[in-house]
N, C-alpha and C positions, 0 to 999 in steps of 0.2 A: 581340418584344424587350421590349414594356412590361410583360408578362409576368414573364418571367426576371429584371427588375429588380424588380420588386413581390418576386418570392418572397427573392431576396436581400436587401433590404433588412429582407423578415419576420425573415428566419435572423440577421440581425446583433441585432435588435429581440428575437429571444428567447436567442441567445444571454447579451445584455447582463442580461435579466431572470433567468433561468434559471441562470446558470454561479456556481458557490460562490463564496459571497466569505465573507472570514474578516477578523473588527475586534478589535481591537487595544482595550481601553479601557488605558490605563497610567497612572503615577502614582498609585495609587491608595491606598499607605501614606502618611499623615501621623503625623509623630514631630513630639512637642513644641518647642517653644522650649526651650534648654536641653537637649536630649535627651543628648549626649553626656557631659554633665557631670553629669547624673544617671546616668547608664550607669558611670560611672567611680565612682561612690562608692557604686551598689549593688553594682555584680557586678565592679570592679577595674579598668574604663577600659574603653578603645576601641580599636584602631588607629590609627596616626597617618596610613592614608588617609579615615580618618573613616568606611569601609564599617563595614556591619553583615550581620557573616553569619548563617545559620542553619543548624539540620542538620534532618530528614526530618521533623520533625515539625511541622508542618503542617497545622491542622485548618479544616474550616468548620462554623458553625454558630449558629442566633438563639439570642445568650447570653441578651439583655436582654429578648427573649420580643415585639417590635414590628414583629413579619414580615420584616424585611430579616437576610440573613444574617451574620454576623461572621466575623471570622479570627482564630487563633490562630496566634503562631509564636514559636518560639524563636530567643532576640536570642542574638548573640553579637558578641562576643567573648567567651568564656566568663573566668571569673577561674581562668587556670590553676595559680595556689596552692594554691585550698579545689577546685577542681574542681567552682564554681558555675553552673548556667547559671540564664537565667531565660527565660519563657515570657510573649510581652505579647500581652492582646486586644487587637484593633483591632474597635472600632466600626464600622458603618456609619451615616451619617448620610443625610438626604433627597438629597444631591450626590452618592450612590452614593463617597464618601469616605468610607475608611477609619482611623478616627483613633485611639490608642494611649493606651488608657486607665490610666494610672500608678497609680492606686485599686487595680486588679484584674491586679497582677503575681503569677506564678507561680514561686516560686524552688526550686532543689532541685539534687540530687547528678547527675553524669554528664550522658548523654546525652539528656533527657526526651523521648523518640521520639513516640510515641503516649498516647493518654489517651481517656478519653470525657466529654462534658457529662450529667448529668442531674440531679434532685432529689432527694436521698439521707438529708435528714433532712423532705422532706415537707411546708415552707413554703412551695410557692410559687418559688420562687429555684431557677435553674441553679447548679449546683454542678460541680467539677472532679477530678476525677482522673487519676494521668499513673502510667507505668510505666517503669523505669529503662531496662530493655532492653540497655545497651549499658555499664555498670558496668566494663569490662574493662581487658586488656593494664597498660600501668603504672598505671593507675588501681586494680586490682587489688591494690597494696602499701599504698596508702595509705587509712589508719584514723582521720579526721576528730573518731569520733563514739564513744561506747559503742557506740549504734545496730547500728554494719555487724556482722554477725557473718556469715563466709562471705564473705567482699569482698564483698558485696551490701550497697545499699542498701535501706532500707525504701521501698516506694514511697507517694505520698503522695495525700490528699483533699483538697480545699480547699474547704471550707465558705463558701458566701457572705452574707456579715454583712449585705448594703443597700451597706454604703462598702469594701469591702476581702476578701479572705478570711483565715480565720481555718484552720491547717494542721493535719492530722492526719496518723498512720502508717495506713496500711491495716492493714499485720500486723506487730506486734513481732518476731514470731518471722523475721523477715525471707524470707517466700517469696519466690523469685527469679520475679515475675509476668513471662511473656511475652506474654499476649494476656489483651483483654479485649473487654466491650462491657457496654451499663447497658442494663436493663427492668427493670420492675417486675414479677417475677414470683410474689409474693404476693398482687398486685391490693390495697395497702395504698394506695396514692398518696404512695406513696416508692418508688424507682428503688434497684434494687440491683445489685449490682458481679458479674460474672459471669468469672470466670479461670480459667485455662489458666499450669499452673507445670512449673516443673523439679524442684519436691520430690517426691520417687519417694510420700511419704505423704501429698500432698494436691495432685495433679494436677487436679483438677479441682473450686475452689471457691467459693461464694455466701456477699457478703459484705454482710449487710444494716447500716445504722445502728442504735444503740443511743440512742433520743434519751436514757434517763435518765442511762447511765452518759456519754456523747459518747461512744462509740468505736466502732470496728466490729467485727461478730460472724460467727461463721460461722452457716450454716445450711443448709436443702436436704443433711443430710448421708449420706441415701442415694445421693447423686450421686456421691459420692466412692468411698463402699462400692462402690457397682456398678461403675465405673471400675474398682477395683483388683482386682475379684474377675474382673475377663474380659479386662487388656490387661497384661502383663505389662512395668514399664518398663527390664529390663533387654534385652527386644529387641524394644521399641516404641519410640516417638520422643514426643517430648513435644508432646503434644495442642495445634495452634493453629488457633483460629478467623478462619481464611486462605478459607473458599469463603465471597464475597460475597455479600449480602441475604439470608440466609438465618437470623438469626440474630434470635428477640425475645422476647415473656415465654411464648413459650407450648413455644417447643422453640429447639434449635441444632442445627448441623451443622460439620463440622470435616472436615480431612483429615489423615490419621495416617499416618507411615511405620513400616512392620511386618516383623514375619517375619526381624529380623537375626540371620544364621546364624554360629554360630561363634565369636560374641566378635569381630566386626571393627572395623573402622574407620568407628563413625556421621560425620556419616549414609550414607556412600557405602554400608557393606552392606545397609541396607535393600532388598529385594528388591521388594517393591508397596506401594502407597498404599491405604486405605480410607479409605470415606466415612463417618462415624458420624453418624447421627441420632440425636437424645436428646429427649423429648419431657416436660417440666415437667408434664404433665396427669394422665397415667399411669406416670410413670418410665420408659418405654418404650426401649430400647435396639438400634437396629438398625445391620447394617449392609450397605458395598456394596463390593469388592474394585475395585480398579483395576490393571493393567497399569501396571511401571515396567520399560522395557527396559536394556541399557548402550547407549553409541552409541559409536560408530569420530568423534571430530568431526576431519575436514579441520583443515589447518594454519589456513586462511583467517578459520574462527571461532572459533579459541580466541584466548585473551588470551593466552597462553604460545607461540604461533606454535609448535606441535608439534604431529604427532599423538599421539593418546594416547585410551585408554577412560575416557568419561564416563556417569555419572547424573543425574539429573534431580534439582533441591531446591526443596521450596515456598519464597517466601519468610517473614516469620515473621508478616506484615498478610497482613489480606483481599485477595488477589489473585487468584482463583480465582470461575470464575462457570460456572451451570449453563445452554448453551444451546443449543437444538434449532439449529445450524448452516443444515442441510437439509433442513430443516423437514416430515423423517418420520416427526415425533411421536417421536422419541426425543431426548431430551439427552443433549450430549456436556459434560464440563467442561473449560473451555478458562483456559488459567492462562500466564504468563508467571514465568519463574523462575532460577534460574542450572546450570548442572552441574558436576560436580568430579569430580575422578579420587580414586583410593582414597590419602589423604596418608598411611597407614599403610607406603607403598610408596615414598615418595620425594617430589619437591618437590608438594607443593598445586598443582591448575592448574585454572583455570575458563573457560565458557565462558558465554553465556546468549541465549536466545532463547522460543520458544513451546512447551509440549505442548495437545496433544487428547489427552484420556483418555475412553473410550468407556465407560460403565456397564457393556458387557457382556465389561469385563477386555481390552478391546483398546486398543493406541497407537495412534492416529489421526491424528497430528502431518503424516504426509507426504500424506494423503487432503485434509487443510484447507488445509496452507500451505506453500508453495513453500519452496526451500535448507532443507527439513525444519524451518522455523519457525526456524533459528537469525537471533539479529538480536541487536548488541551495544551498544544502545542499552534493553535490556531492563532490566538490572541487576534491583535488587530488588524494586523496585515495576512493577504492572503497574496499569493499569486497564478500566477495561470502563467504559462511559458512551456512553448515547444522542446523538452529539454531532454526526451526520453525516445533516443530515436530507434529504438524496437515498437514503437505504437506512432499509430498516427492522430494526427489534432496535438493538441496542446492536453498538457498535467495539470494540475491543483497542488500546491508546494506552499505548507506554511511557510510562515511568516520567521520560524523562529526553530531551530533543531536543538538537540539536548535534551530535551526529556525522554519518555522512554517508549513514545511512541505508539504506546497501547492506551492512553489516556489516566493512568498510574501517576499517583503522587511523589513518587521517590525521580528525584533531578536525573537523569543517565545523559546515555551520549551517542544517540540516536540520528543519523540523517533519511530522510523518508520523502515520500511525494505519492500521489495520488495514479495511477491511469487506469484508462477505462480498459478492461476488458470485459468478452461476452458481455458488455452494454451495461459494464456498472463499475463503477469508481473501486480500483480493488489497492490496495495500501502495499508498495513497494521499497525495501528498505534496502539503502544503498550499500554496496560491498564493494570490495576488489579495490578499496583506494588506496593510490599511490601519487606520489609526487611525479611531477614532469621527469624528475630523474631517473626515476624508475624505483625509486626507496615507497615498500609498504606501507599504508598508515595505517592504524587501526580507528574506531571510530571516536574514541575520545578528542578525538582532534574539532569533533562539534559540538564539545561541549559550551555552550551559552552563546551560540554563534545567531544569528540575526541576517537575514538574507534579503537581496535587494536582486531583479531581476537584470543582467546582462544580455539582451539581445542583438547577435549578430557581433559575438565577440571574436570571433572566426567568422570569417568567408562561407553563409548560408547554418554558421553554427551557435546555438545559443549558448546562454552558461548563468551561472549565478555567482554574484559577491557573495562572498559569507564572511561577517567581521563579527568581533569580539565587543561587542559595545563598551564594556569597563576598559577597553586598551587594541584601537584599533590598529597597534601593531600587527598585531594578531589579524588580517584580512589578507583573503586568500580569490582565487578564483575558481569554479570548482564546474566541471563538463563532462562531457559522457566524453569516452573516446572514441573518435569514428575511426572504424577503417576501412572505409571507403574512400576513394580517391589517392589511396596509399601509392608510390612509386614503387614498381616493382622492381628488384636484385636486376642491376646492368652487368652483363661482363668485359672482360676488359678486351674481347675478342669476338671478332664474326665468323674467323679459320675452325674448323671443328674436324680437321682430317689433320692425321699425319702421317708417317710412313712408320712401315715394321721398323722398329728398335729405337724411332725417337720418342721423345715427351712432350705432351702437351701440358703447359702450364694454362690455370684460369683463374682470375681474380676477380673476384665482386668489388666494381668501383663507386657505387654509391653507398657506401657505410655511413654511420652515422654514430656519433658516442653511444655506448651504452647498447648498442644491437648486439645481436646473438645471429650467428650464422649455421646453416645447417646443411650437408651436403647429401644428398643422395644420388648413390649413381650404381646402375646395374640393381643386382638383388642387394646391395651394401649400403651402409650411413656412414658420414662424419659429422659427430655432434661433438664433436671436439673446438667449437668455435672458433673456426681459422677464415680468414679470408681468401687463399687460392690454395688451390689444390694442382698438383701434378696429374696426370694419367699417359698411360700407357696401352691401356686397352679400349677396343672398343664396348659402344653401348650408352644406354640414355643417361640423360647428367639434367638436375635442379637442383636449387637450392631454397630453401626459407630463411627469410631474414623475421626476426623477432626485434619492434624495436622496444622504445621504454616504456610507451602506452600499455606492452603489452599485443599490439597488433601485429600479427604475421600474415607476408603475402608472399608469395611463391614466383621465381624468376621462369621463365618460358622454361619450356623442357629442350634439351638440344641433344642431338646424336652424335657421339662422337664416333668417327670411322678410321681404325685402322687399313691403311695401303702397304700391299708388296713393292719389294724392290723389285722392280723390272730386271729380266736377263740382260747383258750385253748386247750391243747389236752386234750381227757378222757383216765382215767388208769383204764386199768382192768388186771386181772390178769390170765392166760390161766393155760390148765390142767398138763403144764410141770412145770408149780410154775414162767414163766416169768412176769413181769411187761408189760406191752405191750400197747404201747402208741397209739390214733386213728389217727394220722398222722407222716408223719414221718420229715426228718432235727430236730432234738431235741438235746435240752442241758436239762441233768437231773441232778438233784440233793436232795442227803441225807442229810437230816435233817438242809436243808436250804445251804448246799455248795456243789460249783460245782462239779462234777467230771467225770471224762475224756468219759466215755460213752456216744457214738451222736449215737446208734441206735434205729432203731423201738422199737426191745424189746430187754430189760435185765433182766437178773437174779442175784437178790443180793446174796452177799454171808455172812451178815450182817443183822438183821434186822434194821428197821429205818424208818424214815418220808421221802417217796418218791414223789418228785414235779418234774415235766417238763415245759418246753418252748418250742416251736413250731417255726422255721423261716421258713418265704414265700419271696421271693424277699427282702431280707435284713430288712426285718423288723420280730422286736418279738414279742409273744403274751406275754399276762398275764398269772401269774402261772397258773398251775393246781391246782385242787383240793387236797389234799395229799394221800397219798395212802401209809398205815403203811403196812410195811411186815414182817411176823415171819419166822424164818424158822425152828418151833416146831413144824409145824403141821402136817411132817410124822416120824410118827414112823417103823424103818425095824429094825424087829423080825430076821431076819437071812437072806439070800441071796436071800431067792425066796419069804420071808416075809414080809408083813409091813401091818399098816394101816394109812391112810391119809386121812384127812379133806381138801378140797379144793373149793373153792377160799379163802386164807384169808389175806387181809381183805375180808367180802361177802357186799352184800347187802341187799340180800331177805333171799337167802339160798345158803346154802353149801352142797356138795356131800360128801356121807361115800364111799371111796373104803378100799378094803383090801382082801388078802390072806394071810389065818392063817390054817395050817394044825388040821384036826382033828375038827374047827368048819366053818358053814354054815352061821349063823345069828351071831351078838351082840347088846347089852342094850347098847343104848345112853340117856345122863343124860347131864343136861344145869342146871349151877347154875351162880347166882350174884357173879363175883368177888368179891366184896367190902362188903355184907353183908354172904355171906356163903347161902342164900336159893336156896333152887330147885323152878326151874320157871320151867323144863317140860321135861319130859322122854319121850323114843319111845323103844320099844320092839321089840326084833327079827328083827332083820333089816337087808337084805341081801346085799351083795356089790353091789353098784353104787346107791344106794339110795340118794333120796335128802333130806337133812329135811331144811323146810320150816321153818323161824322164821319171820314173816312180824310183829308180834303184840309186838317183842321185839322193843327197843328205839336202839340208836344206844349208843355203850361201847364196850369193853372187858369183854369175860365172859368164864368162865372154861365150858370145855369141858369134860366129864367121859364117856369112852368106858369098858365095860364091857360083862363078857361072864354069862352065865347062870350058869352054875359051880363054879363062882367067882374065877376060875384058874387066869383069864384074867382081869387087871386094869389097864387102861392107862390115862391121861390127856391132855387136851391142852387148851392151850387160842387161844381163837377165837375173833376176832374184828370185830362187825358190825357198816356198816357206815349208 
C-alpha cells in the first residue's frame, strides 16, 4: 500500500513539474501623460471610448541597439480626413516596460502594414522603412498629394537623426511595393532595401541610399533584367517574399503563382506555385514547381456557408516555412493562407486554413493535418515559431485566437497552435494560463487577440505578442514556462550536525514573491509554507520550492546528524608531574579560566585548580572533576639530588622517590593540616616506596621526610582526593 502511495504521489509531483504552463506578462504598453491629447492634434483625435486601435502592422525589434527588444505599432484612430495613420516605438526599458516614445513617430498615408529596421545611410542608427500595402477601395479616389500618381502612395524611409526622423520617398515614381526585407547586400555597412512590386517593369528591386544626393537609388539591376527575361507578369503573380527565414545578403527565396491559362481571373487561375531562389553572389536563378490543387470545401469551412471550388492563396508576408515534417530528410513547405473561388464567376467567397506542399509537386495537406488543414482562425497571417518546448522544430500558430478553434462560426476564446506529433500537425489548445503573478486566467483573455511572433524574448526563449487590435491596451506577452534552468532552494547553512539536545535551525535564502515552500524531512512534510524550519533529530531533509510559473525544483537532499555529549575526561597525573587527560581535543582550564593549552597532557608551571573539556565532533562535554596541582612536592638537594612525593593531587597513595648521598632509607610522618596532629608514621623507607593512605578522608595534609640522624628535614603538602 506504502508503495502505491509513494508512486502516486511521484505522478502528481511530476505532473505539477512537467505539465505546460503558459504566463501571461500584460500591461506592458505605456502611453504618456497626455497621450490622447497629443493623439488628437497629431493624427485628428481619438475615440471617445479612449481605445487605441491598431491594424497588422506590428513589428519587433532593438531599435535603440541595448539588447532588449522594442515594439512597433500603428496607433489609431487613424485621421479619416487626410487618411493619416501613425506608427509609435515603444521602448523597452530594464522593467521589461514598454514605453512610447513621441521623438520617434512614424507618420504616413493608408494602411502602414509592414516595414523593416535597418541602417540605410550607414551611421550607426536604426532606421525605418514601411510599405503602403493597403492604399485601396475609397481611399483610392482620394489625391492628398502631387505625390500619389496611380492611387498609390509613395512608400516612405525614415532616417534617424539622434532626436526624431527625418522622412523620405523610397521611389518618386510611386512603385506600388508589396514586400520587402533589408541586408546589406554590397557588404558596404549600409543596409539596403530589397522589393517585390506590382510594376510589370520593375518587379523586382534594390534600393540602396545615396548618402551625397539623400535619396535612394536603384541598383543590383541585373535582378530585375533577369526576372523579366524568364517570368512573364501577365501570367505570373507578383513576386512576394512570403517563405520565412530565408531571405539575407547573400540570396532570397519567394513563392510565385504561375502558369495563368487563358486570361482568367488572378489570382484563382493560377494553376502551381514555384519556389524561386535568387542568389546575390552569382546572379543565380533557380527554381522549384509546387502543386496547387482546386478543393470541393464542405459548407462547414467556408465563410460563405456554401459549397463551392476553392484555391489555395499565399498571403502577401512571410508566412510560409520550409520543414522536414517527418524528418525523412526531405522538406515539405508548410504555410497557412486563405482560398477563394473564381470571383470572375460570381459572388467572391473564401475560406482558410493550412497547405503542405511537397518539393516533389505534390499536395500534402491531408498526409499532415486532419479536416484537410482547414481552420478559420487562419486568416492572413500565419506563423511558425519554436514556442512549444515539449516538441521539437518549430509550431504552426495562427494568425489570430478567439474563435473556437474547431473551425465553428460562433466567436469563442480559444488560444491554440499546431505540433507535429507521430509526423502530423495535431492541434493543441492552450491551458494552465496564469499571469507572471501567479493569478489564473481563463481563456477569455484571447478573445480578438492578433498575434505577432516574439523571438528570443528570453535568453534561447521564444514567445508571442497577442494585442487586442480595437484597443492595444490590451497587449500582453504570452510563453511557455520553462523550468529548466530554474535555481535550486540555497540553505542558509553547510553545518548539518549538532549535538544531543541542541537545534538546528535552516532557512531557504533564495525565495522569491509569491513561491510556496515545502519541507520534507524523515518519513514527515511541512507544507505549511514557511521558510526555515528547526530540527532536532537526525535524518534526510529537502525541500521544493513552487514558484509563480508554477515550476517546482527540489534543494539537494542533506543529512542531518545528531551527536552525543562526550563523557568528561579523567586527570591523573604521570610520574614526570604532567596533568594528563583520558582523551584528548581538550580545552583546560585554571582555576575556572581558559587557557590556551589543547593538549593531551600539560605541565603547570603554577599551582591551581585544574579542569578540562573534551570535544568529539563539535560537541563538548561537562567539566571535569578538578585536579589541584603543587609544585612543592619535589625537593633537589643539589644536581644529582632530590626527593619527591608523586602523584599529587593522589588518591589512594603516593610514591617516595629520592637520592640523597650518604643515606639509604628515610622516616615519613603524615600530620592534619588544620589541627597539627600526627595521623601516621612509616620508618626506614627505601626509594620508590608507596605509602598507602585509603583510611585518610580526602584534604590537604603536611608531609615530614625525615632521616634517622635528624641531619635531614623536609615538608610538603600533599592533597588527597
Amino acid at each position: 500500500m506504502k508503495r502505491v502511495i509513494f508512486l502516486f504521489l511521484l505522478l502528481i509531483f511530476f505532473n505539477e513539474v512537467y505539465s505546460q504552463k503558459w504566463i501571461v506578462k500584460d500591461s506592458i504598453l505605456v502611453f504618456p501623460q497626455g497621450f490622447s491629447s497629443w493623439l488628437k492634434k497629431n493624427n485628428g483625435g481619438i475615440d471617445s471610448t479612449g481605445k487605441i486601435g491598431t491594424n497588422q502592422g506590428v513589428e519587433v525589434f532593438d531599435f535603440n541597439k541595448d539588447g532588449m527588444q522594442d515594439l512597433l505599432f500603428q496607433l489609431g484612430p487613424s485621421n479619416d480626413v487626410t487618411r493619416e495613420y501613425l506608427k509609435g516605438l515603444f521602448i523597452q526599458n530594464d522593467n521589461e516596460k514598454y514605453i512610447l516614445d513621441t521623438n520617434y513617430i512614424i507618420k504616413g498615408k493608408g494602411d502602414m502594414w509592414y516595414g523593416g529596421f535597418g541602417d540605410f545611410n550607414g551611421d550607426g542608427l536604426n532606421d525605418y522603412h514601411y510599405i503602403t500595402q493597403n492604399y485601396h477601395g475609397v481611399d483610392s479616389n482620394r489625391k492628398y498629394s502631387p505625390e500619389m500618381v496611380n492611387n498609390n502612395w509613395p512608400d516612405r524611409v525614415f532616417i534617424n537623426n539622434k532626436k526624431g526622423f527625418d522622412t523620405l520617398s523610397l521611389d518618386f515614381n510611386n512603385i506600388e511595393i508589396l514586400s520587402s526585407y533589408v541586408a546589406d547586400v554590397d557588404n558596404d555597412g549600409a543596409d539596403e532595401i530589397i522589393c517585390t512590386s506590382r510594376d510589370a517593369q520593375a518587379p523586382l528591386v534594390v534600393y540602396k541610399y545615396d548618402k551625397t544626393n539623400k535619396n535612394f537609388i536603384k541598383i543590383n539591376s541585373e535582378l530585375t533584367s533577369k526576372w523579366m527575361s524568364i517570368f512573364n507578369y501577365r501570367n505570373s503573380s507578383t513576386p512576394i517574399f512570403n517563405l520565412s527565414g530565408s531571405n539575407d545578403k547573400n540570396k532570397f527565396s519567394l513563392i510565385l503563382g504561375n502558369n495563368c491559362q487563358g486570361g482568367g481571373a488572378a489570382p484563382y487561375c493560377y494553376t502551381n506555385f514555384t519556389i524561386i531562389n535568387y542568389s546575390f553572389t552569382d546572379s543565380s536563378l533557380s527554381q522549384i514547381n509546387l502543386n496547387r490543387d482546386e478543393w470541393v470545401i464542405p459548407i462547414r469551412y467556408s465563410q460563405a456557408d456554401t459549397i463551392d471550388t476553392y484555391k489555395f492563396n499565399l498571403p502577401e508576408i512571410a508566412g510560409a516555412y520550409k520543414i522536414d515534417i517527418d524528418k525523412n530528410g526531405e522538406e515539405e513547405v508548410v504555410t497557412g493562407g486563405f482560398y477563394m473561388t473564381d470571383y470572375s464567376r460570381g459572388k467572391q467567397r473564401f475560406a482558410y486554413g493550412w497547405k503542405v506542399l511537397g518539393l516533389n509537386g505534390k499536395d500534402l495537406t491531408t498526409q499532415f493535418f486532419k479536416d484537410s488543414g482547414f481552420d478559420k482562425n487562419v486568416e492572413l497571417i500565419t506563423l511558425g515559431l519554436d514556442i512549444d518546448e515539449n516538441t521539437d522544430g518549430i509550431e504552426m500558430i495562427p494568425g489570430s485566437w478567439g474563435g473556437d478553434g474547431n473551425g465553428g462560426s460562433n466567436i469563442g476564446t480559444v488560444g491554440y497552435y499546431y505540433r507535429v506529433v507521430n509526423n502530423k500537425f495535431e492541434k493543441y489548445f492552450i491551458k494552465n494560463l496564469k499571469l507572471e503573478s501567479g493569478k489564473i486566467l481563463d481563456s477569455t483573455y484571447f478573445k480578438q487577440m492578433q498575434l505577432v511572433k516574439y523571438q528570443n524574448f528570453k535568453k534561447n526563449k521564444n514567445a508571442l505578442i497577442i494585442y487586442d487590435i480595437n484597443d492595444i491596451k490590451r497587449t500582453a506577452i504570452i510563453y511557455q514556462a520553462s523550468c529548466d534552468n530554474k535555481i535550486k532552494p540555497i540553505f542558509n547553512t553547510t553545518k548539518y550536525s549538532i549535538c544531543s539536545g541542541d537545534t538546528l535551525s535552516i532557512s531557504v535564502t533564495n525565495i522569491n514573491k509569491g513561491d510556496t515552500i515545502k519541507w520534507y524531512y524523515g518519513s514527515k512534510s511541512d507544507l505549511t509554507n514557511v521558510s526555515n524550519k528547526k530540527f532536532t533529530d537526525s535524518g534526510k531533509v529537502f525541500v521544493t520550492r513552487t514558484d509563480t510559473l508554477g515550476c517546482v525544483i527540489s534543494s539537494d537532499t542533506v543529512s542531518l546528524i545528531i551527536y552525543s555529549i562526550p563523557s568528561s575526561p579523567n586527570l591523573t597525573r604521570d610520574s614526570s608531574n604532567f596533568i594528563v587527560s583520558s582523551t584528548n581535543v581538550i580545552n583546560w582550564y585554571k582555576d575556572g579560566t581558559l587557557i590556551p593549552d589543547t593538549t593531551q597532557k600539560i605541565k603547570p608551571t603554577s599551582p591551581g585548580s585544574y579542569t578540562a573539556k573534551t570535544i568529539q565532533n563539535g560537541c563538548v562535554s561537562a567539566l571535569s572533576i578538578p585536579y589541584y596541582y603543587l609544585v612543592t612536592d619535589v625537593i633537589n638537594l643539589s644536581k644529582d639530588e632530590f626527593i619527591k612525593l608523586a602523584p599529587n593531587p593522589f588518591t589512594s597513595h603516593f610514591n617516595l622517590d629520592f637520592v640523597v648521598k650518604g643515606y639509604q632509607s628515610l622516616n615519613l610522618e603524615v600530620f592534619d593540616i588544620a589541627s597539627g596532629s600526627r595521623l601516621t608514621s612509616k620508618q626506614n623507607l627505601i626509594s620508590g616506596t608507596s605509602i598507602y593512605l585509603n583510611h585518610l578522608s580526602a584534604g590537604t595534609y603536611l608531609i615530614k621526610i625525615t632521616s634517622n640522624d635528624n641531619k635531614m628535614f623536609f615538608q610538603f603538602k600533599m592533597i588527597k582526593l
